[in-house]
C-alpha positions in Angstrom: 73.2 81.7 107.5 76.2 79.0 106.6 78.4 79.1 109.4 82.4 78.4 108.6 81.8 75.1 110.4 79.3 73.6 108.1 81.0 75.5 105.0 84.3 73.5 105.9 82.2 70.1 106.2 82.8 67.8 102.9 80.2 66.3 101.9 79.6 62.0 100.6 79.4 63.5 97.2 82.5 65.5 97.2 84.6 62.9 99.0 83.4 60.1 96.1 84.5 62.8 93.8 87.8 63.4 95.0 88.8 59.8 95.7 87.7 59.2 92.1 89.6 62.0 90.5 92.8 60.6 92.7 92.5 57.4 91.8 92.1 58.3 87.6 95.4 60.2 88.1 97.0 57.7 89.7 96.0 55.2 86.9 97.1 57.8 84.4 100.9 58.2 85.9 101.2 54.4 86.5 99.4 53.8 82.7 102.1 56.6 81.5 104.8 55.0 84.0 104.5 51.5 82.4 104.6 53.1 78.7 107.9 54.9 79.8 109.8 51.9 81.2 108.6 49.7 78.4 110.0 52.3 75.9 113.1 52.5 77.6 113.6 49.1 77.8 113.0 48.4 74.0 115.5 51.6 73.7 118.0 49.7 75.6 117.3 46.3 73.6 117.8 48.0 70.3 121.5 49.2 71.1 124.1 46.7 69.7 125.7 44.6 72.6 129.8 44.3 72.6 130.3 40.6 72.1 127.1 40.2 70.3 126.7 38.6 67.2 127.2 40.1 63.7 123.6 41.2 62.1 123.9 43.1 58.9 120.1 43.9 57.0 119.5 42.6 53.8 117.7 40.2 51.7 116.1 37.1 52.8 113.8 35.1 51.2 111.7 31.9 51.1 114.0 30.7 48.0 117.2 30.5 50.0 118.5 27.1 49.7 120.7 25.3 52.6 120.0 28.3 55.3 118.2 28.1 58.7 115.5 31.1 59.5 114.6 32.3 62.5 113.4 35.6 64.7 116.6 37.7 65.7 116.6 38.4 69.5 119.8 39.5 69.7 120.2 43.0 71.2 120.3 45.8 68.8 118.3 47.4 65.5 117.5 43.9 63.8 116.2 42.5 67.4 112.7 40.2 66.3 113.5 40.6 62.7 113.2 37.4 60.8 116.8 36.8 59.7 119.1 33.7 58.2 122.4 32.1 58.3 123.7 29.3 56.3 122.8 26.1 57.5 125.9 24.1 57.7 127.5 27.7 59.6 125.0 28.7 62.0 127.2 30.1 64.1 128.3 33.0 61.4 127.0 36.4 60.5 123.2 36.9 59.7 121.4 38.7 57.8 118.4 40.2 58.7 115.0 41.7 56.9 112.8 44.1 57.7 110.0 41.8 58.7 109.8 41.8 62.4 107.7 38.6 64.4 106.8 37.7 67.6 106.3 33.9 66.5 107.6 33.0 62.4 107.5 29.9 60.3 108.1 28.9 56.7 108.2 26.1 54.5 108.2 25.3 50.5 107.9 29.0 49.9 105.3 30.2 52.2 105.8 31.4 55.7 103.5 32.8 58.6 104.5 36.1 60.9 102.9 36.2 64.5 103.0 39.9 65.2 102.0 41.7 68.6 102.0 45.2 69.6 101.5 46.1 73.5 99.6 48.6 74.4 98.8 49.8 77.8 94.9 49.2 77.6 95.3 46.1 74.5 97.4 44.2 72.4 97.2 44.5 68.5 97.6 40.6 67.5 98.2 39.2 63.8 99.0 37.1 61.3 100.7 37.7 58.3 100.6 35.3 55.5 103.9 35.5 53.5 105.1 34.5 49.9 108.5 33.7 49.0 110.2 37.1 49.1 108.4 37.8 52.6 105.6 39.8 51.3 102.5 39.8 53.6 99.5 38.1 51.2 96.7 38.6 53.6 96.7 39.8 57.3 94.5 38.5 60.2 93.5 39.3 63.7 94.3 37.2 66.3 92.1 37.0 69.8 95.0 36.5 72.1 98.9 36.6 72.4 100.7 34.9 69.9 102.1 31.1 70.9 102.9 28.9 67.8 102.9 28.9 64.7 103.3 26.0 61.4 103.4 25.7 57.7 102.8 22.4 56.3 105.8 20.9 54.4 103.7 22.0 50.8 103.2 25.2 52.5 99.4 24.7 51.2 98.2 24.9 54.7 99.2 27.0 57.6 98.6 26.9 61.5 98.9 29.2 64.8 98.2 29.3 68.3 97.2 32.0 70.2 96.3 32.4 74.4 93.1 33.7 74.4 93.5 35.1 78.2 96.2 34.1 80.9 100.1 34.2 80.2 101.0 30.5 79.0 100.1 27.2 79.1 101.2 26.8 83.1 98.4 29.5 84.0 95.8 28.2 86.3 93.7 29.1 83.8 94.0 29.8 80.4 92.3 29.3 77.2 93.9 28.5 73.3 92.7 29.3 69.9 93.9 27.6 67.2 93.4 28.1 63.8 94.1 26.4 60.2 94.1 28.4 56.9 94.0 26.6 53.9 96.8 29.1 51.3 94.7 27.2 48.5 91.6 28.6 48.6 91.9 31.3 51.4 89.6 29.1 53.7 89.9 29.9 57.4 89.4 27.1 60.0 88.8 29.8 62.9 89.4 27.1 65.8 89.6 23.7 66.4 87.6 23.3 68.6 84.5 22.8 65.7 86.6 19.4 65.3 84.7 16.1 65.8 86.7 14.7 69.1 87.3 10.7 69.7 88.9 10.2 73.2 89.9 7.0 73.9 87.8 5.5 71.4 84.6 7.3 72.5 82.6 10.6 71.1 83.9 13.6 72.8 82.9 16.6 73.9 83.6 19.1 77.0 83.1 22.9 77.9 87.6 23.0 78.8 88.7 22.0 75.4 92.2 23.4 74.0 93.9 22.6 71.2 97.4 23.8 70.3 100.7 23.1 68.8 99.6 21.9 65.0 101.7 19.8 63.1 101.5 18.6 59.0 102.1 15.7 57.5 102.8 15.9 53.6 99.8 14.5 52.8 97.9 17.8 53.1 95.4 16.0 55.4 97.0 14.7 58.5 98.4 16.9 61.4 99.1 16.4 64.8 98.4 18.8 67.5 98.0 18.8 71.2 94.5 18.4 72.8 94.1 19.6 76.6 90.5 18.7 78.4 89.6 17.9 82.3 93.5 18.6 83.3 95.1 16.2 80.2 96.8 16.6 77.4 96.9 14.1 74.6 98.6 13.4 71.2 96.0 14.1 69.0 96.0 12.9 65.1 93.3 14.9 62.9 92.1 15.0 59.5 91.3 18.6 58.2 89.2 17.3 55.7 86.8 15.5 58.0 87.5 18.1 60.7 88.1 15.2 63.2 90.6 14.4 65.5 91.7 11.0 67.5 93.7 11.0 70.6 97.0 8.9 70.6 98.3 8.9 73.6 98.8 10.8 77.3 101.4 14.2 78.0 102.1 15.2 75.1 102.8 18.9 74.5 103.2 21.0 71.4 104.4 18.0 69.1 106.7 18.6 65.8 106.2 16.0 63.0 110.1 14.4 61.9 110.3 15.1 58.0 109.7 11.3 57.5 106.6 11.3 59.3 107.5 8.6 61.8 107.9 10.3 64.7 106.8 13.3 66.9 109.3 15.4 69.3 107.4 16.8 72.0 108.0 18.4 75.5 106.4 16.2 78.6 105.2 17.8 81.4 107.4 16.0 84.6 105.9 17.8 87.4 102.1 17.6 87.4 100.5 21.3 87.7 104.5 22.9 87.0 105.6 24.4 84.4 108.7 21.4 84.1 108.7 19.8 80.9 111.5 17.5 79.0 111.7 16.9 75.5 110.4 13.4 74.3 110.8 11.9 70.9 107.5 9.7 70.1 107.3 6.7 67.5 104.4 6.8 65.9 104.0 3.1 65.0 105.2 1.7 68.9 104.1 4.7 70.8 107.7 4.3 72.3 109.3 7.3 73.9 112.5 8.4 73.7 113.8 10.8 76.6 116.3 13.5 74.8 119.8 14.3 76.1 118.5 18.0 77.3 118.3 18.4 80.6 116.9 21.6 81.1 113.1 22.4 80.9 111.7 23.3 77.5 108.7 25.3 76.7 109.2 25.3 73.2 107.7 23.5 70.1 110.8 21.8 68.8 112.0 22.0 64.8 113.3 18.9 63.1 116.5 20.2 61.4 116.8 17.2 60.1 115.6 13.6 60.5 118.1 13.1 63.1 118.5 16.4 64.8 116.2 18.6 66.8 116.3 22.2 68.0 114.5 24.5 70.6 114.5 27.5 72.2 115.6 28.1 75.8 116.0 31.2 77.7 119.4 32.6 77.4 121.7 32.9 80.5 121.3 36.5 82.5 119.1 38.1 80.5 115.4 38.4 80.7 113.0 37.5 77.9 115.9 36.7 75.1 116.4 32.8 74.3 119.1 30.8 72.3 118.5 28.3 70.0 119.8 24.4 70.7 120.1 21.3 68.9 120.3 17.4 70.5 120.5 14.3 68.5 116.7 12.6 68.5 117.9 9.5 69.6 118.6 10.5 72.9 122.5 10.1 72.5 124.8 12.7 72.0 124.7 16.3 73.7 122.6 19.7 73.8 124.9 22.0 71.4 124.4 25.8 71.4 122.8 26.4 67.5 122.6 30.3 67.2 123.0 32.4 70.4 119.9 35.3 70.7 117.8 33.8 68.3 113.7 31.8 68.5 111.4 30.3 65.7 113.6 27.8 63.7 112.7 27.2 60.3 115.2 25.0 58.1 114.7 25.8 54.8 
């Protein structure tokens, strides 16, 4: 006979059970918890802001002349669309389209879209390939979060960066992807990291090996890009063609190609193992560098708006996860000048 003693006695088995049914719960309300705040917090983001700038929807295309692109962070229903002002008044109204990106590009009609949707279990990560009136051509998954993103100046080829795991390039560990499409032919460079390495004159190859950051040059050949192995980064100057790169020179970070191809802007990490970095102008032919009148850290691949002018994101003042766009002369003169308030992903056009 069972006495009430050994009836009331729980059992290994039943106290595994139980722990494991807590603990699925408890996943499930923090799971739902995180979905909740997340929604609310996009709700809040897609009110219009008093004092914010003036975003109206409408038409935007590749075929604008004399206007400046970029992805809208300012607060309300256009927030991460792809929208434009004209060039010579960037500070005026914009209009906005109904493409939204995480990460956007464009150049001689063709333009790239970095999309990502979080989930609470996965992200959904793509590329769009665009045409002139910013209708997606072909769509591709990504393996990680998107990061960068280029079109060469032909728009014939076009590039992206993703992180494959870890949050951004100060991790302690992270890994890049980074891939070339060729709008030509459709062909799909998956990573570079099939590219034949010289380092420092010498055959190359290692286990760590990152690329990221691509760069054209009009030839439809040439690029630059960013090459990270055994804790360095290096300028790196590759052939697609050959499917080869060359290393250049030391700490150099996401480099942007000036529209006369002489010299590279890139952000220099001051503070070894920090996420610190200034923003450098490079010449190609001296390897001189030029330090640029902004003073604050920029993790950012810069846009040429012009051969003499330079812009970047940074985060905007008091609020979390928005930047602004700025612009400093690329001689190192001059001042940092606020471009477009609540706004990432410069592309002149």
């Amino acid at each position: 006979m069972t006495t009430p003693a050994k009836r009331n006695q729980m059992t290994p088995l039943r106290r595994r059970l139980i722990v494991l049914v807590t603990a699925v719960l408890l996943l499930a309300g923090l799971g739902t918890g995180m979905v909740l705040r997340a929604a609310d917090r996009a709700d809040r983001a897609n009110r219009p802001q008093a004092g914010g700038p003036s975003v109206s929807g409408g038409k935007v295309t590749l075929g604008q002349k004399d206007r400046l692109m970029f992805v809208n962070a300012a607060a309300g229903p256009h927030r991460t669309a792809v929208a434009s002002v004209p060039s010579t008044e960037p500070e005026s109204g914009r209009t906005a389209s109904d493409l939204k990106c995480a990460r956007f590009y464009a150049a001689a009609g063709t333009g790239v879209c970095l999309q990502s949707d979080t989930g609470v279990l996965k992200q959904n990560n793509r590329a769009l390939l665009l045409d002139a009136d910013l209708r997606t051509r072909h769509t591709y998954s990504l393996a990680g979060t998107p990061s960068r993103a280029r079109v060469s100046p032909s728009g014939r080829f076009v590039a992206w960066t993703v992180f494959v795991s870890g949050e951004s390039y100060a991790s302690a560990f992270f890994s890049t992807r980074t891939s070339i499409l060729d709008t030509r032919t459709m062909k799909l460079i998956p990573s570079l990291e099939t590219f034949s390495i010289e380092l420092d004159g010498r055959s190359y190859k290692a286990a760590d090996v990152n690329f990221w950051g691509v760069t054209f040059a009009t030839d439809d050949d040439t690029f630059y890009a960013t090459l990270n192995t055994d804790n360095k980064t290096y300028l790196v100057r590759g052939s697609i063609s050959r499917q080869t790169v060359t290393t250049l020179i030391e700490n150099v970070e996401c480099p942007s190609l000036s529209p006369d191809g002489t010299r590279v802007a890139f952000k220099k990490r001051v503070l070894s193992r920090t996420d610190l970095w200034r923003e450098y102008v490079l010449d190609l032919r001296t390897l001189k560098e030029t330090s640029l009148a902004e003073r604050h850290s920029v993790d950012d691949q810069a846009t040429w708006l012009d051969d003499e002018t330079v812009a970047y994101a940074l985060p905007a003042e008091g609020e979390v996860g928005t930047s602004d766009l700025w612009s400093v002369p690329a001689n190192g003169t001059g001042t940092p000048r606020l471009l477009i308030a609540g706004a990432s992903s410069p592309a002149p056009l």
